[in-house]
Backbone and ligand atoms as CSV (ligand in chain L), in Angstrom:
chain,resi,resn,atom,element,x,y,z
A,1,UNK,N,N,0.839,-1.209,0.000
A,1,UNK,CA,C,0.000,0.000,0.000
A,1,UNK,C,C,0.871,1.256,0.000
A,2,UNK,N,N,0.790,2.202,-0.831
A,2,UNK,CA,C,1.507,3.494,-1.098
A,2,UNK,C,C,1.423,4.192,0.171
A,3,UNK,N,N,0.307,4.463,1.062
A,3,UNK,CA,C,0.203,5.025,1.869
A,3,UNK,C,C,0.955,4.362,3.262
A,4,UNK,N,N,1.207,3.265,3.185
A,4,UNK,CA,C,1.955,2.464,4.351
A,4,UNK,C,C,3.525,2.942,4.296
A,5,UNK,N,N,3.884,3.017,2.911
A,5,UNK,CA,C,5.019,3.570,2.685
A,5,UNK,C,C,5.469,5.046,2.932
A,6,UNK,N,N,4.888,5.847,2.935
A,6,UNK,CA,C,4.800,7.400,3.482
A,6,UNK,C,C,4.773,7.191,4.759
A,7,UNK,N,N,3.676,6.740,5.352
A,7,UNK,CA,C,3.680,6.652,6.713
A,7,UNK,C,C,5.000,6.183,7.485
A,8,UNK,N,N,5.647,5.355,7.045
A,8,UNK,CA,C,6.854,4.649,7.210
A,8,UNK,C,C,7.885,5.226,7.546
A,9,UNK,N,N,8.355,6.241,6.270
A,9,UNK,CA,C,8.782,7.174,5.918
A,9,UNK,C,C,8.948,8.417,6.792
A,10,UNK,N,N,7.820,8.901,6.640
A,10,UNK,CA,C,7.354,10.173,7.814
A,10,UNK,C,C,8.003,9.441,9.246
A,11,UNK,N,N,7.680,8.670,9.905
A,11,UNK,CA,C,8.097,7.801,11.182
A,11,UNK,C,C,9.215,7.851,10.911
A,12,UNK,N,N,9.701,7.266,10.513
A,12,UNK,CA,C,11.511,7.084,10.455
A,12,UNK,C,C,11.889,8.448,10.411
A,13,UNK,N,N,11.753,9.682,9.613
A,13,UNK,CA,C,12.567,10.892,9.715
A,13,UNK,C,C,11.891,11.502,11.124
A,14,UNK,N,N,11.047,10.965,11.782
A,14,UNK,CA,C,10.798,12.186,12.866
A,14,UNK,C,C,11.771,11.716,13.922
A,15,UNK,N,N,11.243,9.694,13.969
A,15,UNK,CA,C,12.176,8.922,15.063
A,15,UNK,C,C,13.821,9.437,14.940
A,16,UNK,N,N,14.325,9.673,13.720
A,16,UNK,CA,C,15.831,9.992,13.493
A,16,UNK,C,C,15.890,12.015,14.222
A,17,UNK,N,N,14.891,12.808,13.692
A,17,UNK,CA,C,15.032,13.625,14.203
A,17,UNK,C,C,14.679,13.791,15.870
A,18,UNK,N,N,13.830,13.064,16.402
A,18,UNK,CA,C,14.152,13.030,18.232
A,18,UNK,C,C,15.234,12.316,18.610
A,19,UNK,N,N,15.632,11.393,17.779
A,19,UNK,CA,C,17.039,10.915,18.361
A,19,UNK,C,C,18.246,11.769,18.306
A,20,UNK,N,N,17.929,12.999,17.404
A,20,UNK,CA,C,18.954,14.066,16.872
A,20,UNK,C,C,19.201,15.244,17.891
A,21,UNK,N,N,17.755,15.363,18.417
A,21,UNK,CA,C,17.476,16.167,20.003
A,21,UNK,C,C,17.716,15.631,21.403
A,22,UNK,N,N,18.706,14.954,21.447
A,22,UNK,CA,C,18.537,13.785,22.139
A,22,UNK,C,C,17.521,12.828,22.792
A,23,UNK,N,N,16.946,12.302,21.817
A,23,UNK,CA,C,15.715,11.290,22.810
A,23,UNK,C,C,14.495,11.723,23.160
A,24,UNK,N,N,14.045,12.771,22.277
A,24,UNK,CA,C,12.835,13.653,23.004
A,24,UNK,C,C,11.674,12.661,22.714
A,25,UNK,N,N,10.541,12.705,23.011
A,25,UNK,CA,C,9.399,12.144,22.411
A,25,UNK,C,C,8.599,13.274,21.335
A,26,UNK,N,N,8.385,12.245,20.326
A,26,UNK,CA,C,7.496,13.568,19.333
A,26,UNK,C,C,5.891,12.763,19.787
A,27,UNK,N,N,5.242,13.923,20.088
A,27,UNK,CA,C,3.595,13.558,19.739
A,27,UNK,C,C,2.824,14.090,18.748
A,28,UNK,N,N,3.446,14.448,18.552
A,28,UNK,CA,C,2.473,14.454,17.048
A,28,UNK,C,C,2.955,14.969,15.710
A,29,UNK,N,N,2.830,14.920,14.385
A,29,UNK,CA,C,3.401,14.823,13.031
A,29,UNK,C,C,2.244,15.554,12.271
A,30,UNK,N,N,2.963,17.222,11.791
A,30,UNK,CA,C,1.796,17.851,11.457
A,30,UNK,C,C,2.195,17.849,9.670
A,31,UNK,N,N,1.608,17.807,9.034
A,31,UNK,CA,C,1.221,17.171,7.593
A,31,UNK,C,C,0.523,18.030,6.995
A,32,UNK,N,N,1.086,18.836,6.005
A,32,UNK,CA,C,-0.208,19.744,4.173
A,32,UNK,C,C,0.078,18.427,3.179
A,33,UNK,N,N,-1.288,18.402,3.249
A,33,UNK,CA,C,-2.020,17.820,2.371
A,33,UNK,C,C,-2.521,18.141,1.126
A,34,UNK,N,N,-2.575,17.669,-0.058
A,34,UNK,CA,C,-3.500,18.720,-1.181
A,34,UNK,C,C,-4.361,17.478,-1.257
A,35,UNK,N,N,-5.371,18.037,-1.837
A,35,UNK,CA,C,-6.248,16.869,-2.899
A,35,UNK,C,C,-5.461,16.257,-3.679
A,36,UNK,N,N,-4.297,16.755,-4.596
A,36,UNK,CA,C,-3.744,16.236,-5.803
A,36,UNK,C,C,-2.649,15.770,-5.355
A,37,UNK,N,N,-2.648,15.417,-4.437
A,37,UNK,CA,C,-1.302,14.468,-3.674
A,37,UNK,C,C,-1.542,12.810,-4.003
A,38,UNK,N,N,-2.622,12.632,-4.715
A,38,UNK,CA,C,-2.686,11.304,-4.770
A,38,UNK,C,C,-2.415,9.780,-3.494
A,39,UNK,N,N,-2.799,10.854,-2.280
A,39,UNK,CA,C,-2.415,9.928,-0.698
A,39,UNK,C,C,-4.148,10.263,-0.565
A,40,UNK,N,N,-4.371,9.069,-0.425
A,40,UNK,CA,C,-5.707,9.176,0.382
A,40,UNK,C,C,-5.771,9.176,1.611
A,41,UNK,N,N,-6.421,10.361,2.549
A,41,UNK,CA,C,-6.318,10.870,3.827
A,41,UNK,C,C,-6.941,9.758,4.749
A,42,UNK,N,N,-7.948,9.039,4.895
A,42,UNK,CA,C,-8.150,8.249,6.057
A,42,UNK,C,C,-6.615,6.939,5.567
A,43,UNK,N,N,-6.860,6.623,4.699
A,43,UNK,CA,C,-5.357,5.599,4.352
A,43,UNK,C,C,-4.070,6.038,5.248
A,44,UNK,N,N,-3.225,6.945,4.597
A,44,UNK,CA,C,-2.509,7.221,5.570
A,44,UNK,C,C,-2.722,7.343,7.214
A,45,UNK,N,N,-4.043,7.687,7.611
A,45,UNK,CA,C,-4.556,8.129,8.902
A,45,UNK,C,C,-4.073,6.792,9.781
A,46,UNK,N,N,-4.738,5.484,8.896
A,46,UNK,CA,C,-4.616,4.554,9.105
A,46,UNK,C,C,-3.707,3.870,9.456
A,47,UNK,N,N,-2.666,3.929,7.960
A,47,UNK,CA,C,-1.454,3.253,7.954
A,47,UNK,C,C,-0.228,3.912,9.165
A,48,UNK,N,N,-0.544,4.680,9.248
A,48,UNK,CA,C,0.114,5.864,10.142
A,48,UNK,C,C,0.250,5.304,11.528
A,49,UNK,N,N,-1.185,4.736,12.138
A,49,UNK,CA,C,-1.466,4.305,13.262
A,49,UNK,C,C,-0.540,2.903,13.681
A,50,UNK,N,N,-0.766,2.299,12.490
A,50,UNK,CA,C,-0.261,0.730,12.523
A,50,UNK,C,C,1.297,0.821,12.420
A,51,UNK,N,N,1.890,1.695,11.206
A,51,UNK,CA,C,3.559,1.909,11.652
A,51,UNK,C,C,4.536,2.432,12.415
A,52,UNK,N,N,2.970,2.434,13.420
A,52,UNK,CA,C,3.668,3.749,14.448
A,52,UNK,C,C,4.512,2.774,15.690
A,53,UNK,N,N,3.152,1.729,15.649
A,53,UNK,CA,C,3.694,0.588,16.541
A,53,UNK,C,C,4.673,0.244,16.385
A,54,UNK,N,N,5.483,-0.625,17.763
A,54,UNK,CA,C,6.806,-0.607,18.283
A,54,UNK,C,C,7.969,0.417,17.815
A,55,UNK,N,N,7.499,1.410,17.482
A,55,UNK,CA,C,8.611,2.515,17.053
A,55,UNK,C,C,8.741,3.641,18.297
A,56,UNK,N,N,9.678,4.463,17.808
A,56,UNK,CA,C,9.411,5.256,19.388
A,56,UNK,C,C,8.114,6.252,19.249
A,57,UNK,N,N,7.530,6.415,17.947
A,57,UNK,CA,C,6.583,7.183,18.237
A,57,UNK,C,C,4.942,6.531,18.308
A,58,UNK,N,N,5.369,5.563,18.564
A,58,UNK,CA,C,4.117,5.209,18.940
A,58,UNK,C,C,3.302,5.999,20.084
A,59,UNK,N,N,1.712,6.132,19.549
A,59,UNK,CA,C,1.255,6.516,20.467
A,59,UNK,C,C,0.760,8.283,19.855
A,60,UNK,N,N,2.023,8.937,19.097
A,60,UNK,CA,C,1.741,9.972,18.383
A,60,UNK,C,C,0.428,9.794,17.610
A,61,UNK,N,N,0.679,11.024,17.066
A,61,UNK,CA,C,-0.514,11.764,16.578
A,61,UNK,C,C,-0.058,12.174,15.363
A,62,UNK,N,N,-1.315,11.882,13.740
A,62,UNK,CA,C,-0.428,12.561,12.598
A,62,UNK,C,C,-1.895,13.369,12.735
A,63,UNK,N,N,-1.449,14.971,12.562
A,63,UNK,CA,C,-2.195,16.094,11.916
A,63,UNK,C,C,-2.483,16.738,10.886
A,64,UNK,N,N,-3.280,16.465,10.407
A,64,UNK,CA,C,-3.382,16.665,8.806
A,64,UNK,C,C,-3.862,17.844,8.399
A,65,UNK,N,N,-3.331,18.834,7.524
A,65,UNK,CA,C,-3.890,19.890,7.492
A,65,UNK,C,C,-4.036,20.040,6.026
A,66,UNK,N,N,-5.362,20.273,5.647
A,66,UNK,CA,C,-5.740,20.294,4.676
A,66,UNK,C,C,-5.614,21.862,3.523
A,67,UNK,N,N,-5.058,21.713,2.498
A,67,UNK,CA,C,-4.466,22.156,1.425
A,67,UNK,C,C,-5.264,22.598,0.122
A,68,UNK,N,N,-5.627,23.449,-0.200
A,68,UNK,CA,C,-6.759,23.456,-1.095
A,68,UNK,C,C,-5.903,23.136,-2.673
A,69,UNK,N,N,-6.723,23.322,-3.710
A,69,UNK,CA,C,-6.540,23.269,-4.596
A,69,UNK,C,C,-6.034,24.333,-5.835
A,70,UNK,N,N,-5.227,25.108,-5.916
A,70,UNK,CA,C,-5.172,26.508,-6.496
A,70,UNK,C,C,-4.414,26.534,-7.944
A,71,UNK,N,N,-5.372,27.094,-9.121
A,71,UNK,CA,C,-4.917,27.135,-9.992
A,71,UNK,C,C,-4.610,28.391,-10.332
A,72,UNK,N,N,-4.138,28.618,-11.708
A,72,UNK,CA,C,-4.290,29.665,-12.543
A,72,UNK,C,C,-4.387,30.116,-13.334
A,73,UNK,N,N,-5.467,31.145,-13.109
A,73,UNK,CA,C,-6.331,31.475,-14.463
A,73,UNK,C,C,-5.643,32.633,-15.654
A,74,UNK,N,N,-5.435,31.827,-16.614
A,74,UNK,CA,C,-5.161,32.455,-18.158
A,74,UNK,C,C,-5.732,33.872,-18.051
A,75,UNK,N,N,-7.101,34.236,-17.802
A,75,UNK,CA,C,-7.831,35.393,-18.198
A,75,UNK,C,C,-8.019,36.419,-16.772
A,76,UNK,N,N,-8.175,35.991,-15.373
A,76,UNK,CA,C,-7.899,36.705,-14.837
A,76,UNK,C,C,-6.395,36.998,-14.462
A,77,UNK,N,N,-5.488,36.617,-15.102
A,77,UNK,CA,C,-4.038,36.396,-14.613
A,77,UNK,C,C,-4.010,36.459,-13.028
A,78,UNK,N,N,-4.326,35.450,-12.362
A,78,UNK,CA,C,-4.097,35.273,-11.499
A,78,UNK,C,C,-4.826,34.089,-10.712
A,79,UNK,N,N,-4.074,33.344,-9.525
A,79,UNK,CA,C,-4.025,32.439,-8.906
A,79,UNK,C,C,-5.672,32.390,-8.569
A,80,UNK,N,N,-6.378,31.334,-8.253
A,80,UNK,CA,C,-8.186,31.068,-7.963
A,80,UNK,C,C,-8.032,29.597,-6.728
A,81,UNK,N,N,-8.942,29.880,-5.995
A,81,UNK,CA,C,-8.552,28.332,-5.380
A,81,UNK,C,C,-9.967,27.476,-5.608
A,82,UNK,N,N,-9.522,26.345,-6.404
A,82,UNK,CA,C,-10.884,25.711,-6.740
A,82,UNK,C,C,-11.522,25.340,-5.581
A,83,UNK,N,N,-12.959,25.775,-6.205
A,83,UNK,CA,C,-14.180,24.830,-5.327
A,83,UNK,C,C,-14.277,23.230,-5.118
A,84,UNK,N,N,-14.195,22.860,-6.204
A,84,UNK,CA,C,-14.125,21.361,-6.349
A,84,UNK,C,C,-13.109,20.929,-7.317
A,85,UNK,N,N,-12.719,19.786,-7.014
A,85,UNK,CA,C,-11.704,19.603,-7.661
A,85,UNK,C,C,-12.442,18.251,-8.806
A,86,UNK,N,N,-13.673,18.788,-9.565
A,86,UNK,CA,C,-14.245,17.851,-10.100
A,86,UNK,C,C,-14.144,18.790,-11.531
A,87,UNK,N,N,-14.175,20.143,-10.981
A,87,UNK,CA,C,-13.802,20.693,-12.076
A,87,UNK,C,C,-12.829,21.859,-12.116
A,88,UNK,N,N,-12.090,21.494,-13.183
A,88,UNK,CA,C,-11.169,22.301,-13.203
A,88,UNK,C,C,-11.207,24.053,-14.184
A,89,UNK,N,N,-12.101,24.646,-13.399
A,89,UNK,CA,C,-12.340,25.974,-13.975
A,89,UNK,C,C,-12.273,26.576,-13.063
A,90,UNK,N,N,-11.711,27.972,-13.363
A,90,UNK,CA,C,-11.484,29.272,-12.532
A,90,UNK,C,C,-13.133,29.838,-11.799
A,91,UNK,N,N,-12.905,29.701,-10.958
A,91,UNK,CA,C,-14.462,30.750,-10.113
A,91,UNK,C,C,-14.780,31.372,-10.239
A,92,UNK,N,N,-13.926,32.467,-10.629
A,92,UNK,CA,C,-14.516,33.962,-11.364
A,92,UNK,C,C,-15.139,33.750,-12.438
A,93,UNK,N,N,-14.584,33.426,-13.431
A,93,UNK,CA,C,-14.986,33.427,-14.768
A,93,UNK,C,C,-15.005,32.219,-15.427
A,94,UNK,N,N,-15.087,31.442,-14.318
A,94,UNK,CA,C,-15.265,29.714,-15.849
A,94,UNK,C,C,-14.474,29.205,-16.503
A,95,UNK,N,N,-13.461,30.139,-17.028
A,95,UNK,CA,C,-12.182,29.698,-17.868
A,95,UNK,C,C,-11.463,28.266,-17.673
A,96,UNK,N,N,-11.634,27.499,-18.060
A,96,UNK,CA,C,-10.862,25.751,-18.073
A,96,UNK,C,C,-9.667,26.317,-18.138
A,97,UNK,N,N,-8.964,25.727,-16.815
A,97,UNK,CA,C,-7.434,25.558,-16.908
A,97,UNK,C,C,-7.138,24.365,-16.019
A,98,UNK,N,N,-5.457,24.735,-16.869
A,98,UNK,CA,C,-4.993,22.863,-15.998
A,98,UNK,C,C,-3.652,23.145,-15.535
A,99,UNK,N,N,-3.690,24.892,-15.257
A,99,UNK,CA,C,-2.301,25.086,-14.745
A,99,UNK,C,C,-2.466,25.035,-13.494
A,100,UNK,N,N,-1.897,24.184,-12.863
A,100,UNK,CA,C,-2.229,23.946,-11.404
A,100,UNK,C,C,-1.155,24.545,-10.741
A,101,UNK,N,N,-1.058,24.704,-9.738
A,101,UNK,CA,C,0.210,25.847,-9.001
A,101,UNK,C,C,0.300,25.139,-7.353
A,102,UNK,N,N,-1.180,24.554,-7.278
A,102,UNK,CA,C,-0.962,24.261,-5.731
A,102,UNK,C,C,-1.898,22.851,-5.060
A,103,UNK,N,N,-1.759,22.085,-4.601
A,103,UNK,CA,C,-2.951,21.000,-4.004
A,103,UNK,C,C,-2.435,19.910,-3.785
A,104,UNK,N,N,-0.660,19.914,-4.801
A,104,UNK,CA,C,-0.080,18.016,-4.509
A,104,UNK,C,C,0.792,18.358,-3.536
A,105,UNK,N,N,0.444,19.068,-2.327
A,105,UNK,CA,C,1.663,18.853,-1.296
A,105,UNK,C,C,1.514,18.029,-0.190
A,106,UNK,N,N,2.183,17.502,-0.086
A,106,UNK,CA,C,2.889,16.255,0.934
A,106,UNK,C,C,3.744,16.520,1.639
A,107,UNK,N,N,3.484,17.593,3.070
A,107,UNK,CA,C,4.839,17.504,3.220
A,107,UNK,C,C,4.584,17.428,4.798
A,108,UNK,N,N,6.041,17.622,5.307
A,108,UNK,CA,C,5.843,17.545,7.227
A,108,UNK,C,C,6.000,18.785,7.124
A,109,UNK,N,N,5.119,19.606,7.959
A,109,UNK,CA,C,5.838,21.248,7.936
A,109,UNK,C,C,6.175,20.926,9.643
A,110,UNK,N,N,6.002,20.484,10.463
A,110,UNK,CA,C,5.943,20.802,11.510
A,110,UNK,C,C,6.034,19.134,12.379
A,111,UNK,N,N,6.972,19.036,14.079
A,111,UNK,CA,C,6.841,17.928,14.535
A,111,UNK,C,C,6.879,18.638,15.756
A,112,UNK,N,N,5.615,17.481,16.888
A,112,UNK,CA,C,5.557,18.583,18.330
A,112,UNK,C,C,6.071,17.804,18.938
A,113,UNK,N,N,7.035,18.039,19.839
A,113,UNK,CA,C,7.531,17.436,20.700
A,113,UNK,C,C,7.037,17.716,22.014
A,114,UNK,N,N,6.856,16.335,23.013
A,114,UNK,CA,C,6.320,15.871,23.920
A,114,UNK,C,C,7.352,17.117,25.312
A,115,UNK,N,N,6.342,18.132,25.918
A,115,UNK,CA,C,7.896,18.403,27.220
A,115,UNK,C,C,7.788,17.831,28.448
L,1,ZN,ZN,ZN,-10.647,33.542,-14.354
């Protein structure tokens, strides 16, 4: 499962970064998300839980913070953040575009450590 593998992933760089602080405990793993990240959010939620076991962060917490979708529009020259991501047209004006600028992020911005 793709998402077991992120989760994995994410765990191992936080466990390496509290071992880097000496030994701290992290509780929780804060996460931007887009829609176009192609990670499905309860999946990871999931997989997250299960690879957390026997690691040192078990017990943590992943926080997911959700990421909208933002394109940009040809005719208003400028950035729009879609409504739905079912369709890909600017809000103002309708204009179909597929220049996407923002929504596939995946990333850790943030890890809380336990004091
Ligand atoms: Zn527009």
């Amino acid at each position: 499962m793709h998402e077991l593998s992120i989760a994995m992933s994410m765990i191992e760089m936080a466990s390496e970064e509290a071992a880097r602080r000496g030994g701290v405990q992290v509780s929780a793993i804060h996460l931007r998300l887009g829609p176009l990240s192609g990670v499905v959010r309860e999946a990871l939620l999931f997989s997250y839980e299960v690879a957390c076991e026997g690691t040192p962060l078990e017990g943590s917490q992943l926080v997911i913070e959700d990421v909208p979708v933002v394109v940009y529009c040809p005719v208003c020259l400028g950035e729009r953040t879609l409504a739905s991501v079912q369709h890909f047209c600017c809000p103002d004006c309708g204009t179909p575009t597929e220049q996407v600028v923002g929504g596939k992020e995946l990333e850790v911005v943030a890890l809380e450590i336990e004091q």
